[in-house]
C-alpha positions in Angstrom: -14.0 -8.2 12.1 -15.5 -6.0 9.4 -12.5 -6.7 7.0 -11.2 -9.0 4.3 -8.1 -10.0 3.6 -6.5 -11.7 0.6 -4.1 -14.4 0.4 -2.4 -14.7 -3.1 0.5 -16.8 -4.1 2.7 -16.6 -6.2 1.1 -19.7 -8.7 -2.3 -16.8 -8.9 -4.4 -18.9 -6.5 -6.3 -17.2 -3.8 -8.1 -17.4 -1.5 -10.5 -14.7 0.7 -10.9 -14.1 4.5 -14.0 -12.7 5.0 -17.8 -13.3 6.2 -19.1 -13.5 2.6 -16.6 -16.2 1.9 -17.5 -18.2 5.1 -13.9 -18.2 5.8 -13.8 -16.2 8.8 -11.0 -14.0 11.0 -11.0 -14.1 14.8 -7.3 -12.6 15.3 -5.2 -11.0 13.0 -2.1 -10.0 14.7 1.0 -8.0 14.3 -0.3 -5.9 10.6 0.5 -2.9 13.3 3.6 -4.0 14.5 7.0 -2.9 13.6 10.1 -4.1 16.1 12.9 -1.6 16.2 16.6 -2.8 17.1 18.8 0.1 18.3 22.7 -0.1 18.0 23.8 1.4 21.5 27.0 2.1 23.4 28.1 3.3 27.0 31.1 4.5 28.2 32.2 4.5 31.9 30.4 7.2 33.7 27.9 7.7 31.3 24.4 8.0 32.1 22.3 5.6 29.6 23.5 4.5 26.3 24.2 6.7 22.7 22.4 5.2 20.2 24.1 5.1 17.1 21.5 3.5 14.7 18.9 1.6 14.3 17.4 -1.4 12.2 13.9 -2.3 11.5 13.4 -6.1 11.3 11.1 -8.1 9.4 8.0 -8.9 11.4 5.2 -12.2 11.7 1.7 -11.6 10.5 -0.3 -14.2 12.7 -4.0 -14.9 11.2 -6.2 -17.3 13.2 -10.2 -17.7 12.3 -12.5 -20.5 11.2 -15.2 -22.0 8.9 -18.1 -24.2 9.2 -16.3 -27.6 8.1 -16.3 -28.1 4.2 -13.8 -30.8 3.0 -13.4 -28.2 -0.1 -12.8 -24.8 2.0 -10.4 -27.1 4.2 -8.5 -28.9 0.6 -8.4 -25.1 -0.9 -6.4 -23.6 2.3 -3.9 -26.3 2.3 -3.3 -26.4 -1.7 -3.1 -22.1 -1.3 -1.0 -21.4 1.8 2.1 -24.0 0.8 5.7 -24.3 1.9 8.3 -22.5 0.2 5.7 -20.8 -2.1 6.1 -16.6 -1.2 2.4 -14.7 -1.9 1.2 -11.3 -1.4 -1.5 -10.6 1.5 -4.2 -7.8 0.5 -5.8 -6.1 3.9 -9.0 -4.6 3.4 -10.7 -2.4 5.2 -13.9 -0.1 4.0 -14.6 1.8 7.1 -11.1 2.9 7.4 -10.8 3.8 4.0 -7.3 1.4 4.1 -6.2 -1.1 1.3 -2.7 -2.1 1.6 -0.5 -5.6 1.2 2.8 -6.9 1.7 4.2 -9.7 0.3 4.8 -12.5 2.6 6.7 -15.9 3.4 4.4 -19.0 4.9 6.3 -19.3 8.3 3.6 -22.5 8.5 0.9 -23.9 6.5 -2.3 -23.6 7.8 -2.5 -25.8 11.3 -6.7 -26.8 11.1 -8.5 -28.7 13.9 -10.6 -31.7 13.0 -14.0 -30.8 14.7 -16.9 -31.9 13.2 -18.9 -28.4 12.6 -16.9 -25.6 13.1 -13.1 -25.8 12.4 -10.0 -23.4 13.6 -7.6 -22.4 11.7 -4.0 -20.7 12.7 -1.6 -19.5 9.6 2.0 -17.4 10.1 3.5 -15.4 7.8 6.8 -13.5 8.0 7.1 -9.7 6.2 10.8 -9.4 5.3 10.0 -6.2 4.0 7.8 -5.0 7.5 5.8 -2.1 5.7 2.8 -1.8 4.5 2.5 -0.6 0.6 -0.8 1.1 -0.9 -2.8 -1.9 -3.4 -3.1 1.8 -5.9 -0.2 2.3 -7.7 1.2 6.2 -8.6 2.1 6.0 -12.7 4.3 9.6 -13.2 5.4 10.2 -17.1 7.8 12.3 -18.2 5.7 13.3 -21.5 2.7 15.0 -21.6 0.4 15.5 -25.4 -0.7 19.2 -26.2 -4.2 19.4 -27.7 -4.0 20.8 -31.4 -7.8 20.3 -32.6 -11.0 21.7 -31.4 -14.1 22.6 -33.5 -14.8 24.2 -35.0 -12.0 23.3 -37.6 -11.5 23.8 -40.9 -9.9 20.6 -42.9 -6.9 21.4 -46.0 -5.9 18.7 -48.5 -2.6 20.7 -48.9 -1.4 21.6 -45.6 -0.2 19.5 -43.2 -1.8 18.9 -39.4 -2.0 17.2 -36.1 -4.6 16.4 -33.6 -1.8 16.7 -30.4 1.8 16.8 -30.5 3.8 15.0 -27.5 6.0 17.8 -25.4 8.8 16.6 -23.2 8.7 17.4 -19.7 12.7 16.2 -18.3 11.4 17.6 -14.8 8.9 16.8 -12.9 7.3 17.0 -9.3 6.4 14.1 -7.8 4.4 15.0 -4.3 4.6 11.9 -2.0 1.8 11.2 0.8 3.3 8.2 2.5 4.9 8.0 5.8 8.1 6.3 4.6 10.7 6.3 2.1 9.5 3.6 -1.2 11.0 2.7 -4.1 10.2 3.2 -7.6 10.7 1.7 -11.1 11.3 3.7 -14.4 10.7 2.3 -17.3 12.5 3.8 -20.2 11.8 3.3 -23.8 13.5 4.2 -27.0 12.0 5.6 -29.7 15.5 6.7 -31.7 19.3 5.9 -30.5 19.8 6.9 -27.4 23.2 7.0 -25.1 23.7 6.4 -21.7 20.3 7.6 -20.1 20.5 9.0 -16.4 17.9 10.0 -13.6 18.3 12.4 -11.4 16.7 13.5 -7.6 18.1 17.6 -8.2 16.8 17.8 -4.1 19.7 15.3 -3.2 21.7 14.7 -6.2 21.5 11.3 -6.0 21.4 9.6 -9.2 21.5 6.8 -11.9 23.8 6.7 -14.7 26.0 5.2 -17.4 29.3 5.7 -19.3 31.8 5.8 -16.5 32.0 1.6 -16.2 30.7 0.8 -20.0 28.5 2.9 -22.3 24.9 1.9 -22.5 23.3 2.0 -26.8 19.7 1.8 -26.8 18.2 0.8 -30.3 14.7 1.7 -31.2 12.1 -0.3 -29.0 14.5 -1.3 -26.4 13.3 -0.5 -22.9 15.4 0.0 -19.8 14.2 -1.5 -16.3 15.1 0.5 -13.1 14.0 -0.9 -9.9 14.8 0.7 -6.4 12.6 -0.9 -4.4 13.8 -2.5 -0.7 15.3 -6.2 -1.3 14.1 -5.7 -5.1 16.8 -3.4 -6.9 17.4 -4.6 -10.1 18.6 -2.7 -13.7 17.4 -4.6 -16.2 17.8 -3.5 -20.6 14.6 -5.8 -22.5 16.2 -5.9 -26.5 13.9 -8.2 -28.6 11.5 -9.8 -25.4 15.4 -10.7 -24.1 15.9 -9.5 -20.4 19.6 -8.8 -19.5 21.0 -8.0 -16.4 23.2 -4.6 -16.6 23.6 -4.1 -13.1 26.9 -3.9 -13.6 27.0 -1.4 -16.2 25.8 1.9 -13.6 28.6 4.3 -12.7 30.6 4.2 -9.8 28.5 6.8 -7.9 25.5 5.9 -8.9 22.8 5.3 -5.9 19.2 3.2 -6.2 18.0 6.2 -4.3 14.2 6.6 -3.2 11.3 8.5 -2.9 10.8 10.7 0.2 7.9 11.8 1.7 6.7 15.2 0.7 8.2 17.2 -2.6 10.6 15.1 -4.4 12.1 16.9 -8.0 13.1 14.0 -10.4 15.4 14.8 -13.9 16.3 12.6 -16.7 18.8 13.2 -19.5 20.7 11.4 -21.9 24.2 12.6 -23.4 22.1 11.5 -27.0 19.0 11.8 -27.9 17.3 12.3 -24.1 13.6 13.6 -26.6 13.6 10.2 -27.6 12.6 8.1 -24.3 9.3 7.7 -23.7 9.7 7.3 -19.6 7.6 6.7 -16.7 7.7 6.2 -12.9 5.7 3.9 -10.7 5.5 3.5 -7.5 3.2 2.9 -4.6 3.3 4.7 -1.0 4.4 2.7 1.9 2.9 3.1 5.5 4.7 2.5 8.7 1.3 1.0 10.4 -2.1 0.1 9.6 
């Protein structure tokens, strides 16, 4: 097929579908495939049906193939692909320029014929989350360091000086190229006190904030966790390696909001100290189909 794909579970074992790994696809189905349900409603007399909304659903990623018979090729599938054990499958593709994954649900383990030379294989996998996500992630910091030495220079024992300085940059642009809406998670850390941090899309006003349920004191070298990622939102404070869940703690009107494609205009503040969080965004762009 001119691709490989990688099967990687959650345990870190692996294993490759390709022709250098002898492990060979035939069919891989329904990576293109996204099933739309529309809400719709008719009235007498009407013509048709108004469609008032509609839902993407999760999809089933079929892979069928097979591989001249090895007892350890056949032992490594089954001890991989196992039941109740959620992975991440990698699609690559050279000639397309495409390398993408989505994390994935064995629907079966792999169901393997017994011939003698060449076995078949047949694995399903359900996509709860039906889109696929670039393997390159997108790493946006809110700080950026301003070069102070070049030669040639001249060296004092009585003055003081730097090689760069750090400027903070609250707002910045973040231009993105994929086709649907993804998530992103900010990782603040403190460097001084800080009070109730808060991020900000000035496009849509959406935000993320503290102080209106319970403040939120970050001590030097505590990082806050935001994730707004689809079926993965999560706000998370790290205080001494100890993770704790302040979910609860966002205001009121506060909205896991996401990136959109094209121009997207992000802020952060603080009501104290907002110089001394070292930020950063990641994220990774999602594609309707490959």
């Amino acid at each position: 097929m001119g691709v490989t794909v990688i099967y990687t579970n959650s345990l870190g074992k692996s294993v490759e579908f390709s022709e250098a790994s002898g492990i060979r696809l035939t069919t891989l189905d329904g990576i293109s495939k996204n099933e739309i349900t529309l809400s719709e409603s008719s009235v007498s007399n009407q013509i048709g049906t108004t469609v008032s909304g509609a839902s993407i659903e999760p999809k089933d990623i079929t892979l069928e193939g097979r591989f001249k018979y090895n007892a350890d090729t056949r032992k490594k599938l089954l001890a991989v692909i196992l039941p109740g054990v959620s992975a991440t499958l990698r699609y690559i593709n050279t000639r397309a320029g495409v390398d993408v994954y989505w994390k994935v649900e064995p629907k079966t383990t792999p169901i393997i014929t017994l011939n003698e030379t060449w076995q078949k294989f047949q694995i399903v996998l359900r996509a709860p989350f039906p889109y696929a996500r670039r393997a390159k992630e997108t790493k946006v910091t809110f700080q950026r360091l301003r070069s102070l030495f070049k030669f040639p220079r001249s060296f004092s024992n009585t003055e003081p000086w730097k090689i760069s300085e750090k400027i903070l940059s609250p707002l910045v642009t973040v231009d993105y190229n994929g086709s649907i809406n993804t998530g992103f998670l900010l990782t603040m850390k403190a460097e001084a006190r800080v009070k109730n941090p808060k991020i900000l899309n000035v496009f849509t006003q959406e935000h993320i904030s503290f102080g209106q349920v319970a403040d939120l004191e970050m001590n030097i070298g505590d990082v806050l966790e935001i994730s707004t990622f689809a079926n993965e939102q999560y706000c998370h404070l790290i205080r001494n390696g100890e993770v704790e869940n302040i979910f609860w703690m966002t205001d009121y009107d506060s909205e896991f909001f996401q990136i959109q494609p094209g121009e997207n205009v992000l802020k952060y503040t603080a009501e104290e100290n907002p110089g001394s969080l070292d930020a950063l965004l990641r994220f990774e762009e999602v594609l309707a189909g490959v």
